[in-house]
TILOLUM-733242 format. One record per residue: residue number from 0; residue in one letter; x negated, y negated, z of N, C-alpha, C, O in turn. Coordinates in steps of 0.02 Angstrom, whole numbers. Atoms other than C-alpha are relative to their C-alpha. Example, Ala and Ser with C-alpha at 12.3 -4.5 7.8 and 13.67 -1.06 7.14 Angstrom:
% TILOLUM-733242
    n  res    n_xx    n_yy    n_zz   ca_xx   ca_yy   ca_zz    c_xx    c_yy    c_zz    o_xx    o_yy    o_zz
    0    A     -45      59       0    -615     225     390     -45     -60       0     -97     -59      33
    1    S      42      59      -3    -684      53     357      39     -55      37      14    -110      45
% end
This chain:
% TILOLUM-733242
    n  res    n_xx    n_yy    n_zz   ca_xx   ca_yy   ca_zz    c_xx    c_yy    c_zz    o_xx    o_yy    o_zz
    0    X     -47     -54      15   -5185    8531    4992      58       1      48     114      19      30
    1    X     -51     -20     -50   -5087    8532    5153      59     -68     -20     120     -57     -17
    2    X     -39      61      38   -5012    8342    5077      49      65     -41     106      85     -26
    3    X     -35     -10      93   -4958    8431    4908      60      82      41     116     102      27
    4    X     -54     -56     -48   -4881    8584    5030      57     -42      38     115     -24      50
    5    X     -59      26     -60   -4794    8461    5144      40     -26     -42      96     -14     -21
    6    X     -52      32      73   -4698    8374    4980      36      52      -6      95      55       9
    7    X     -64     -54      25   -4635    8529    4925      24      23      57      83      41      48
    8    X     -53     -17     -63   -4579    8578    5113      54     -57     -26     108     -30     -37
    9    X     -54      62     -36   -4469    8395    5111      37      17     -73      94      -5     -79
   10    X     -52     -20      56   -4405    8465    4932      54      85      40     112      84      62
   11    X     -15     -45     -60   -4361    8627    5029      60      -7      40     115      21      41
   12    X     -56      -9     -50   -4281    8571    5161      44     -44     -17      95     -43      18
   13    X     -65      41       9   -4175    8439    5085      51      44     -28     111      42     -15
   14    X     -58     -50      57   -4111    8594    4940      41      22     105      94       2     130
   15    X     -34     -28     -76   -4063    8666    5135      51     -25      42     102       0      67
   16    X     -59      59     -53   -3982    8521    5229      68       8     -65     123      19     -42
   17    X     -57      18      40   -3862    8508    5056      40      74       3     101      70      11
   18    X     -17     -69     -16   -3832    8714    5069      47       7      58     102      33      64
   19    X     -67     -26     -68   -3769    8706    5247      51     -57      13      90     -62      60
   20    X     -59      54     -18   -3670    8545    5217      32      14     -74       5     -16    -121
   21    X      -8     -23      67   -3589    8614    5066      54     -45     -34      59     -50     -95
   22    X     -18      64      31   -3470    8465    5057     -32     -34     -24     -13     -54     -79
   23    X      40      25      37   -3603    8380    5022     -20      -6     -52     -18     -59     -83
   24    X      33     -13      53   -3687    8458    4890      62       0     -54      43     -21    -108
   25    X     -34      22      37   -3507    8458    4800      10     -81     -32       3    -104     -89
   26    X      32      85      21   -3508    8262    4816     -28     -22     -43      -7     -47     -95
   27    X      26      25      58   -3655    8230    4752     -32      33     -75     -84      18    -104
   28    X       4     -25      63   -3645    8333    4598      24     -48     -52     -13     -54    -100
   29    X     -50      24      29   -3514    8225    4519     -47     -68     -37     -13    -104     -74
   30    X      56      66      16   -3658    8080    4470     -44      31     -53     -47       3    -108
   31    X      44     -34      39   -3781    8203    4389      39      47     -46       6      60     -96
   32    X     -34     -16      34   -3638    8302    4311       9     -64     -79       0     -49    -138
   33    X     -13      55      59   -3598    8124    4196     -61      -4     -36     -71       4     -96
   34    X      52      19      38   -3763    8081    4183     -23      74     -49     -49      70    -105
   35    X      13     -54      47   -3790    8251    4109      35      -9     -74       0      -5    -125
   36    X     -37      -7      62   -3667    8241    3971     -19     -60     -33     -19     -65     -94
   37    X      42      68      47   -3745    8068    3929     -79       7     -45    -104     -17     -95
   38    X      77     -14      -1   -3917    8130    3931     -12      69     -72     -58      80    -112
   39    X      15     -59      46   -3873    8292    3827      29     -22     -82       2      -9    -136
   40    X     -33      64      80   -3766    8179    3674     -66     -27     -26     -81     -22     -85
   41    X      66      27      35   -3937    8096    3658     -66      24     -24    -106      -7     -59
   42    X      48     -37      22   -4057    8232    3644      41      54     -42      -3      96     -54
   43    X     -37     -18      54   -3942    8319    3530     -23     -43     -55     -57     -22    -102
   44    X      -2      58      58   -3944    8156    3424     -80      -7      -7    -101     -24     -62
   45    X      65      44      23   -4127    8117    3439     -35      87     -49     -73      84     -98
   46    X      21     -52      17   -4161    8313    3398      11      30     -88     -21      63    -129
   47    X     -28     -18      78   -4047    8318    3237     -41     -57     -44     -46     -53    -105
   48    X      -5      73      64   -4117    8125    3175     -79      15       6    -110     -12     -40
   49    X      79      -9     -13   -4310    8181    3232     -37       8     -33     -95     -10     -28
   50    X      44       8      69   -4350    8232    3059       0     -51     -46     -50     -66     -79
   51    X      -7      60      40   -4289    8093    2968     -35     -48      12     -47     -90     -31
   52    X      18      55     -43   -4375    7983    3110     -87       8     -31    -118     -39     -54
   53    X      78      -5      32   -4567    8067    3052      22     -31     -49      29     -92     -44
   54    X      -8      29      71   -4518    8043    2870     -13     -47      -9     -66     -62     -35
   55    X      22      63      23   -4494    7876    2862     -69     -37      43     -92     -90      24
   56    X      24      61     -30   -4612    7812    2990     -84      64     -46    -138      35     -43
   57    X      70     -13      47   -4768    7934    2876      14      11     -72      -7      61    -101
   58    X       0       6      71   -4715    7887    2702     -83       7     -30     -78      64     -55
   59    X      82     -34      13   -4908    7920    2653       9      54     -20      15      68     -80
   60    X       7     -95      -7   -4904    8107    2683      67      19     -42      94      71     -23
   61    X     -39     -31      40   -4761    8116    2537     -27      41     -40      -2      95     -56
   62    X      39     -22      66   -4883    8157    2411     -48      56      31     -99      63      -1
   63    X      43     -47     -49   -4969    8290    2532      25      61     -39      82      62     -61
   64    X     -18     -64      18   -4973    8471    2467      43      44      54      57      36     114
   65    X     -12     -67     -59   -4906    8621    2545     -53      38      13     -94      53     -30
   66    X     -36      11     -39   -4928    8675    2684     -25     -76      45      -8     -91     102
   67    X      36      48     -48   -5011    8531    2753      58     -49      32      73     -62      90
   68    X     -74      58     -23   -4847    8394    2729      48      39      77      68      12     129
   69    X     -56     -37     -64   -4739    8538    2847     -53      -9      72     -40     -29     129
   70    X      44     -15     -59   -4877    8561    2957      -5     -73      49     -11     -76     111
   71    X      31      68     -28   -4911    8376    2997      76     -31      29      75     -58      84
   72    X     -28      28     -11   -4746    8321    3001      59      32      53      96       4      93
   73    X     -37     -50     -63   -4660    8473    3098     -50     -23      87     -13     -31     136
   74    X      -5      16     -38   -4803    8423    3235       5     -63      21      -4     -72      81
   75    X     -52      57     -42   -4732    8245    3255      66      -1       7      97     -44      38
   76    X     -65       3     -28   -4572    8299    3255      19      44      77      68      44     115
   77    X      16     -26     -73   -4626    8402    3404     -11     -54      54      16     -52     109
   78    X      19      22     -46   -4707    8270    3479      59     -69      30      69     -92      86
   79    X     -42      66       2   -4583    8124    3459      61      44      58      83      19     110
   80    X     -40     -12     -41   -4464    8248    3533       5      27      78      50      39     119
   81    X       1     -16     -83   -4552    8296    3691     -14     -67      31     -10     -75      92
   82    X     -12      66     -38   -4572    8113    3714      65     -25      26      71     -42      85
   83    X     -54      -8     -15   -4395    8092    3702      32      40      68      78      17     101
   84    X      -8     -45     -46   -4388    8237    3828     -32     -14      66     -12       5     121
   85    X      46      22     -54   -4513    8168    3936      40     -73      22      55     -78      81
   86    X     -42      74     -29   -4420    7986    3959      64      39       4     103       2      35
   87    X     -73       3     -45   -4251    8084    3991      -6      20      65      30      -1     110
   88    X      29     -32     -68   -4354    8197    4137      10     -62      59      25     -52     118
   89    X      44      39     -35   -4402    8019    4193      68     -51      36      85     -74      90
   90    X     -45      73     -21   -4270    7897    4189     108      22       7     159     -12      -4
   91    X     -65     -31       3   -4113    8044    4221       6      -9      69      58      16      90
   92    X      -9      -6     -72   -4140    8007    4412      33     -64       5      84     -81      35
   93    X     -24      95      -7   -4125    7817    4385      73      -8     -23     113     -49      -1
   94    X     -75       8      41   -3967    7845    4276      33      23      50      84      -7      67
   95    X     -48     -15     -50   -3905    7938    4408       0     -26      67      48     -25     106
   96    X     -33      23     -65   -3924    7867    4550      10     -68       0       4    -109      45
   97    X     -20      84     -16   -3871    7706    4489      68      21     -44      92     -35     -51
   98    X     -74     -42     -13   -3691    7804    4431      -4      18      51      56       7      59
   99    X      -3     -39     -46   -3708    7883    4581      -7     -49      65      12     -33     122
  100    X      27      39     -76   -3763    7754    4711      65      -3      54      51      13     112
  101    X     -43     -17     -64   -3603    7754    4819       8      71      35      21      68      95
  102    X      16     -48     -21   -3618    7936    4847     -83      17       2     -97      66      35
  103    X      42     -14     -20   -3787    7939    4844     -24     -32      89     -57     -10     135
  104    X      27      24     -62   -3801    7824    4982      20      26      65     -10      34     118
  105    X     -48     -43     -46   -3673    7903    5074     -40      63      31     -52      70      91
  106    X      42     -71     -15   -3769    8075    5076     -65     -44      46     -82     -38     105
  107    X      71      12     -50   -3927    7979    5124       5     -10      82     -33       8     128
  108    X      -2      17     -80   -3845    7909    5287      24      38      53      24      23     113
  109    X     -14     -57     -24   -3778    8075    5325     -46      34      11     -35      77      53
  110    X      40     -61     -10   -3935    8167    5318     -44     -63      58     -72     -27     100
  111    X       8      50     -33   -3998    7995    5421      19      30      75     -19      43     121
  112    X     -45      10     -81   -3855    8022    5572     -12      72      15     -20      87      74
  113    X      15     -50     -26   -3885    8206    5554     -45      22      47     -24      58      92
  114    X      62      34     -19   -4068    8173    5616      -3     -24      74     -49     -25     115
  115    X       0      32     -78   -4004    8097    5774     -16     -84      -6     -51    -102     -53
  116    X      20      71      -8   -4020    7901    5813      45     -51     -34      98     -35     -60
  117    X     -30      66      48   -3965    7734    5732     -18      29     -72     -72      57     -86
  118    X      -7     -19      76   -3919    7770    5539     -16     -89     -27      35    -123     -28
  119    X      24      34      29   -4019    7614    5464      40     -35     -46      56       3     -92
  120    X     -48      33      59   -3905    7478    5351     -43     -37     -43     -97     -43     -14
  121    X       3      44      45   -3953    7368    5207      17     -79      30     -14    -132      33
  122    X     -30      61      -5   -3834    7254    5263      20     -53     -76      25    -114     -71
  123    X     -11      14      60   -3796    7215    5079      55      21     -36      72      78     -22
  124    X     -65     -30      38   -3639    7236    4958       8      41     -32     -54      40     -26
  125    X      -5     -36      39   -3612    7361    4849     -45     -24     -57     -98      -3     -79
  126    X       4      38      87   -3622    7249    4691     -80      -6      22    -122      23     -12
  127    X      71      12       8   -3797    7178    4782     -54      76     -10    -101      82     -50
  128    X      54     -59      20   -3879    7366    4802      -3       8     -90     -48      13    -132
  129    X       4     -34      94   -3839    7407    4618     -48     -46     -19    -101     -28     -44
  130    X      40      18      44   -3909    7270    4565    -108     -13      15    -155     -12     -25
  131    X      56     -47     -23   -4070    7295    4669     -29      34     -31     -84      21     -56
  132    X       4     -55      19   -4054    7463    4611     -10       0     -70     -40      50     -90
  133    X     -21      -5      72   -4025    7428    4427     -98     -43      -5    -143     -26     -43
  134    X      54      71      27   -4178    7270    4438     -74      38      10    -121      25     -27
  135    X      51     -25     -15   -4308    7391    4528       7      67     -48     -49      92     -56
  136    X      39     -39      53   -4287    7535    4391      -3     -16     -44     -21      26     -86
  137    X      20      32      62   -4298    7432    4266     -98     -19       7    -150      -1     -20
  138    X      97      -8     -19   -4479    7392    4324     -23      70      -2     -65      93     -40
  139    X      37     -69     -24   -4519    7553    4377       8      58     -90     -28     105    -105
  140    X     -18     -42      47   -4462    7639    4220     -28     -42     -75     -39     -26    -134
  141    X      76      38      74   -4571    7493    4112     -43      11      16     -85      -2     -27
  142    X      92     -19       8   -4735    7554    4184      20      86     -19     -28     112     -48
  143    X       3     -37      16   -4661    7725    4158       1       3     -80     -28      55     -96
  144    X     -17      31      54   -4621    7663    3967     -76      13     -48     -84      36    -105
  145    X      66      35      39   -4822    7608    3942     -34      66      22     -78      83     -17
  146    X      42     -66       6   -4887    7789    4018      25      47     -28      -8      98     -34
  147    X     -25     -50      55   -4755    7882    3904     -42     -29     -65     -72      11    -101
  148    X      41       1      67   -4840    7783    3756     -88      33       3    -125      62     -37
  149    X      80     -20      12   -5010    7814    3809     -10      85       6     -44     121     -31
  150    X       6     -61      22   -4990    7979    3845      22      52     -71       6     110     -85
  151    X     -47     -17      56   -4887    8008    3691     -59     -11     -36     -87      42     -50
  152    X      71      -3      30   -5052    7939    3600     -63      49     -16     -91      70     -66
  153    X      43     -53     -14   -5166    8047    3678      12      74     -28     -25     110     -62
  154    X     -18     -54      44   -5080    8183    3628     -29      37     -66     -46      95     -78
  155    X      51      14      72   -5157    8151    3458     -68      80       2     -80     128     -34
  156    X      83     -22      -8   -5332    8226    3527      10      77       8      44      97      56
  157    X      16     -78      -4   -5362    8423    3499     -15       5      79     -41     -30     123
  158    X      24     -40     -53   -5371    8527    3623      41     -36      88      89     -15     120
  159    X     -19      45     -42   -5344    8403    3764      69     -28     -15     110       1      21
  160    X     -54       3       8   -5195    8333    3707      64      63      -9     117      32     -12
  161    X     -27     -60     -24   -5095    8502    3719     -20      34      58       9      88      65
  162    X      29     -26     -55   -5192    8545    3883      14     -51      71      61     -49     111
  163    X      27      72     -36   -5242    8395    3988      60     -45      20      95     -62      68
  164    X     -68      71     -14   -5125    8267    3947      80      20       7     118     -21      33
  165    X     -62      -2     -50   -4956    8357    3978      10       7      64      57     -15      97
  166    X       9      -7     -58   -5014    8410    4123      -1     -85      53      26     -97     107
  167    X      20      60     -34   -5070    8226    4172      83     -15      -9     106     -13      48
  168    X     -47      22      20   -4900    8179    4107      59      42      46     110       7      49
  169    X     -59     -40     -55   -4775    8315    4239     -46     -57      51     -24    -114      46
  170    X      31      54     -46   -4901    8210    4373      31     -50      -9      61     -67      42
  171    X     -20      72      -3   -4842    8047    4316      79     -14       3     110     -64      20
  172    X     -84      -8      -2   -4660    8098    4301      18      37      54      73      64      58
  173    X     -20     -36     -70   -4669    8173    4473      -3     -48      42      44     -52      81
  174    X      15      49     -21   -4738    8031    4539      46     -53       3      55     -73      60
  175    X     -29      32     -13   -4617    7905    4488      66       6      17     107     -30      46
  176    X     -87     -38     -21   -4460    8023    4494     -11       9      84      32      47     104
  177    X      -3     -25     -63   -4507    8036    4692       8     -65      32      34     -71      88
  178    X     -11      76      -4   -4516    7836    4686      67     -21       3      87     -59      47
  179    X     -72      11      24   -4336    7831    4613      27      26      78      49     -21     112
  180    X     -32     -28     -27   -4276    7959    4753     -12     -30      74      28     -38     120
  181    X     -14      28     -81   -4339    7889    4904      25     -81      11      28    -104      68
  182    X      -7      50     -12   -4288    7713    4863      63      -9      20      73     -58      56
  183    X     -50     -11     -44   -4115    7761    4908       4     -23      67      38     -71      86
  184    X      20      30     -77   -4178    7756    5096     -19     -43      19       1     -80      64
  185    X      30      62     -35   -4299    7647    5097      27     -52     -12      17     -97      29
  186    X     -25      53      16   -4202    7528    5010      53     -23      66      62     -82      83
  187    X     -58      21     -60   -4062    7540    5166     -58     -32      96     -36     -52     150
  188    X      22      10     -34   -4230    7514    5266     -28     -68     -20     -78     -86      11
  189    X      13      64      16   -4253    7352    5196     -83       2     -41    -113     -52     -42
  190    X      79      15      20   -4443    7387    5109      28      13     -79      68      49    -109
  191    X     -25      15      60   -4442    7327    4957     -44      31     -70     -85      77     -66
  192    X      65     -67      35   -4532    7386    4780     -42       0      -2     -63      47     -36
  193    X      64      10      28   -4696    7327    4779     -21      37      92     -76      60     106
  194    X      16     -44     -52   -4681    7406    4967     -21      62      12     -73      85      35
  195    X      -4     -60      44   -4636    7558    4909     -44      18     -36     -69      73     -24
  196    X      54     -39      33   -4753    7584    4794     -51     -12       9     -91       9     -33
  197    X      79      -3     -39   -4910    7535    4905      22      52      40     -23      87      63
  198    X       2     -39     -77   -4834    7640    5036      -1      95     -44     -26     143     -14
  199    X      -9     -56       4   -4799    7797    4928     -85      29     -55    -103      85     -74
  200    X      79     -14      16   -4997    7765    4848     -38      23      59     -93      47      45
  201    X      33       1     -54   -5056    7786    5012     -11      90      21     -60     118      46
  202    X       5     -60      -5   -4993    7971    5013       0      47     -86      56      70     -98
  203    X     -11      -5      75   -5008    8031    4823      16      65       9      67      82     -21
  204    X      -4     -70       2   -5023    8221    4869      56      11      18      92      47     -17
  205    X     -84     -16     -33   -4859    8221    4975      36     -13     -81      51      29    -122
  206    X     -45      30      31   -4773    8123    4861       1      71     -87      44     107    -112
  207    X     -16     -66      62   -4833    8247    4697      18      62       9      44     100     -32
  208    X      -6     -78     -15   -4830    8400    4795     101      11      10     131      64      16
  209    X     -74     -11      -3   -4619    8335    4809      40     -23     -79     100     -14     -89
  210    X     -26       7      74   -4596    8276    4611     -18      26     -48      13      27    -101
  211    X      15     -52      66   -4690    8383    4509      38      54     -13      66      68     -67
  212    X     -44     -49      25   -4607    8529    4546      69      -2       3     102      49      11
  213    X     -75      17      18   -4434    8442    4524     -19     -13     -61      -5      36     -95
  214    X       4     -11      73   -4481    8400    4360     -14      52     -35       4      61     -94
  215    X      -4     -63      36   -4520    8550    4320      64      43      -3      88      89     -35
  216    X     -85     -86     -22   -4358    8643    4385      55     -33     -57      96      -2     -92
  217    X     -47      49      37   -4272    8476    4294       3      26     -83      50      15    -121
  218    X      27     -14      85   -4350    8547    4112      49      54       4      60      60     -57
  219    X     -30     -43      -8   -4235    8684    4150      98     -16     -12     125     -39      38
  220    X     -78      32      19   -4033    8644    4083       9      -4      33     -30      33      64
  221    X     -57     -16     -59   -3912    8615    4233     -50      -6      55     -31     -48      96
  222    X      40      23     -75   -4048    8608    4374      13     -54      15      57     -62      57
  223    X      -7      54     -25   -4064    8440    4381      56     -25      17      58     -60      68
  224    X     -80       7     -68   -3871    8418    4428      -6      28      56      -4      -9     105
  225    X      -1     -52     -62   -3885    8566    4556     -46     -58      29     -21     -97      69
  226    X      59      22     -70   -4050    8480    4638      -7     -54      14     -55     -69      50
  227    X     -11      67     -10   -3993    8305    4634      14     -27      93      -6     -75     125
  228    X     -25      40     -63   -3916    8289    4804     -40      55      53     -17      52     110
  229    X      40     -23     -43   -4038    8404    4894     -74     -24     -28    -123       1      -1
  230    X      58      28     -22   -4178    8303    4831      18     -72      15     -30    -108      30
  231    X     -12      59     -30   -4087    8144    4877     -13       6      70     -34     -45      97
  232    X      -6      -6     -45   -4085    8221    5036     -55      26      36     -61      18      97
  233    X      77      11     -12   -4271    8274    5039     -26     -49       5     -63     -55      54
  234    X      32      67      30   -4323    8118    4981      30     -48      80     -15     -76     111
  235    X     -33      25     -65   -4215    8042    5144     -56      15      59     -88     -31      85
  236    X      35     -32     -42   -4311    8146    5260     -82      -6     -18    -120      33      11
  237    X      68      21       9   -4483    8083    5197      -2     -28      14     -42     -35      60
  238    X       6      60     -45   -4439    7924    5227      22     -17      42      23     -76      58
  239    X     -15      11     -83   -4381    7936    5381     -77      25      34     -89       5      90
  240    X      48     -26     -35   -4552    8026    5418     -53     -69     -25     -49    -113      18
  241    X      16      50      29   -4659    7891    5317       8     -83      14     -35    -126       5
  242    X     -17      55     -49   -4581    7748    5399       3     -15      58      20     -71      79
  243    X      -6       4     -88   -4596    7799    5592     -60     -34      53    -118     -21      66
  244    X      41      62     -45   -4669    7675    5703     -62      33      47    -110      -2      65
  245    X      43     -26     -23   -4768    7812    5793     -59      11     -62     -55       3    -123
  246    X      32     -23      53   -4932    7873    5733     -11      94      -4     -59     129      14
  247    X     -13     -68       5   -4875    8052    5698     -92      26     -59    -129      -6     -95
  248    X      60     -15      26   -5024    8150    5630      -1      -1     -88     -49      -6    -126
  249    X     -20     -29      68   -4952    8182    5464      21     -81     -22      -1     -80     -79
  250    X     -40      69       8   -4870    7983    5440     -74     -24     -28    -130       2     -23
  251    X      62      52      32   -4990    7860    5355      12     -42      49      59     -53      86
  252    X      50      38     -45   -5105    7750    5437      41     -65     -30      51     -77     -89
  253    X     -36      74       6   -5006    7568    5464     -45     -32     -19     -29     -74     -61
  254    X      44      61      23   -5155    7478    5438      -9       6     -58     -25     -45     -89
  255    X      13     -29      53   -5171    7567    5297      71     -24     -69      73     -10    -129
  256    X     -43       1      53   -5016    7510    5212      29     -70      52      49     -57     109
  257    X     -15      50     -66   -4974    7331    5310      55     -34     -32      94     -65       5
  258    X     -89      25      28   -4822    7273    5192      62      45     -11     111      34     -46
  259    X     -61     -55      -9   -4714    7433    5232      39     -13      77      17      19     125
  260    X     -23      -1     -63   -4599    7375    5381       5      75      25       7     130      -2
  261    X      23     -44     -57   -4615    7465    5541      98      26      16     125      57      62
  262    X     -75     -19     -41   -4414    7476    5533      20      49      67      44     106      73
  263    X     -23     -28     -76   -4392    7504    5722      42      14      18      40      57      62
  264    X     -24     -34     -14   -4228    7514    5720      37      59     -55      97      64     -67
  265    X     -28     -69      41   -4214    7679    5599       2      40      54     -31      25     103
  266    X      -7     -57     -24   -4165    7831    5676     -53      39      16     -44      70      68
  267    X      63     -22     -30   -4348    7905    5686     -32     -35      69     -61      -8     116
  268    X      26      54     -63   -4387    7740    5805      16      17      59     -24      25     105
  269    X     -53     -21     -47   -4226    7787    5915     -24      41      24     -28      30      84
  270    X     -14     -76     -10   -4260    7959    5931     -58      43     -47     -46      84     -91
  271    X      46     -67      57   -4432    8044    5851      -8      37      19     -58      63      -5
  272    X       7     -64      -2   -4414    8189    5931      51      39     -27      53     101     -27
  273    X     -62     -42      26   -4243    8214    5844     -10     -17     -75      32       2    -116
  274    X       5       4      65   -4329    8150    5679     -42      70     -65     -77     117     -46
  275    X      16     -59      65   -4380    8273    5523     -58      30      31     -62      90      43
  276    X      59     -32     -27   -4555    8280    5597     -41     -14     -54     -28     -52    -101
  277    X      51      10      80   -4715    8301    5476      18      71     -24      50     118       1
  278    X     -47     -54      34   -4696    8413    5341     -46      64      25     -97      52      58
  279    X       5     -54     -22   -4727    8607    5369     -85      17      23    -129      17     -20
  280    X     -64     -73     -11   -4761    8711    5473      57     -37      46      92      -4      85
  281    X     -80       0     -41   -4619    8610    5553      50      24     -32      88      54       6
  282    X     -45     -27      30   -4504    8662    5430      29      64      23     -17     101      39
  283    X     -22     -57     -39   -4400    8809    5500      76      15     -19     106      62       8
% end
């Protein structure tokens, strides 16, 4: 429990760091603003074509009486469209912070130098992060792809499928939306994705206790612009805690994760008494 508490502190205090740097939080609006108007054209479109989309794909159930035909085919047009809804939750972070990656990165190395110490480089071009950036959510957003179908399946099952499996399903879209957000950093810390995602298995509770309830706030119109660049800036401040060469009580066990560099010289290395810390009650 104290994991799934300390996640939502590093959501917390990033909405905070972007509050009192309020340039900031103008910045990086301007990324999740586009991607919004991209994101909302398509669930418009998939919402108006959603009945046509049952229809043809259960030609069978023409010959169905009333009410049964409405009944059956109103709930796949439900379901098709919270799938729809569920892959924009998922893959609106990736869209944006790959429009967004020059200001996103920007913010990250600001909330970095804020922190105190050496601000951590890539050492890479523009053109190379994107494409990085573009090559690792493309993976990450095909295993998200195969647990939107399966959960989309499941669905199917009474009871459980309206209970169970959305629930399992905010989990899995918290999970990899917290993947997306910290790779920002870690990516300027050189650990790469299969790093990344041993290193952020290692803590599952942190990590859900900081993406579930962004996906949830995200289900909400217009949030997810607002909370874009204060969870870029959460998400910063994890991995600066997550990556520190000490063994802070709260940090995962190195042995425990042995292909996550020890990046020594990040700003936590320099200086961990001027770094984020573990999450709350340091928070303040």
């Amino acid at each position: 429990m104290r994991d799934l508490a300390g996640g939502f502190g590093y959501l917390m205090a990033g909405q905070r760091w972007v509050f009192r740097n309020g340039r900031w939080l103008g910045f990086g609006l301007l990324p999740g603003l586009v991607a919004l108007v991209l994101y909302a054209g398509a669930l418009i479109g998939l919402g108006q074509g959603a009945d046509d989309l049952t229809a043809w794909a259960t030609p069978f159930a023409d010959d169905w009486s009333s009410p049964w035909l409405g009944l059956f085919r109103g709930f796949l047009t439900a379901l098709v469209f919270c799938l729809g809804l569920f892959l924009a939750v998922i893959t609106f972070t990736a869209v944006t912070l790959l429009i967004g990656q020059p200001f996103y990165e920007s913010l990250s190395e600001q909330v970095d130098r804020s922190e105190g110490g050496e601000v951590p480089k890539s050492g890479l071009t523009l053109a190379q992060e994107l494409w990085i950036s573009a090559r690792d959510s493309v993976k990450v957003l095909g295993r998200v792809m195969l647990y939107g179908i399966l959960l989309f399946a499941l669905g199917f099952i009474p009871v459980i499928g309206q209970t169970v499996i959305p629930a399992i399903g905010f989990c899995v879209s918290g999970y990899f939306l917290t993947q997306e957000l910290t790779a920002v950093a870690l990516q300027r810390r050189k650990v790469d994705l299969s790093a990344r995602l041993e290193l952020l298995r290692s803590r599952r509770l942190l990590v859900l206790g900081f993406g579930v309830p962004l996906v949830l706030a995200f289900l909400v119109p217009l949030v997810a612009v607002f909370l874009m660049p204060g969870a870029v800036a959460g998400a910063t401040l994890m991995a600066r805690d997550l990556t520190r060469p000490d063994s802070a009580p709260d940090a995962p066990d190195a042995s425990a994760v042995p292909a996550v560099p020890a990046a020594p010289q990040g700003p936590a290395a320099e200086n961990p008494a001027g770094g984020f810390g573990p999450p709350p009650p340091a928070y303040s």
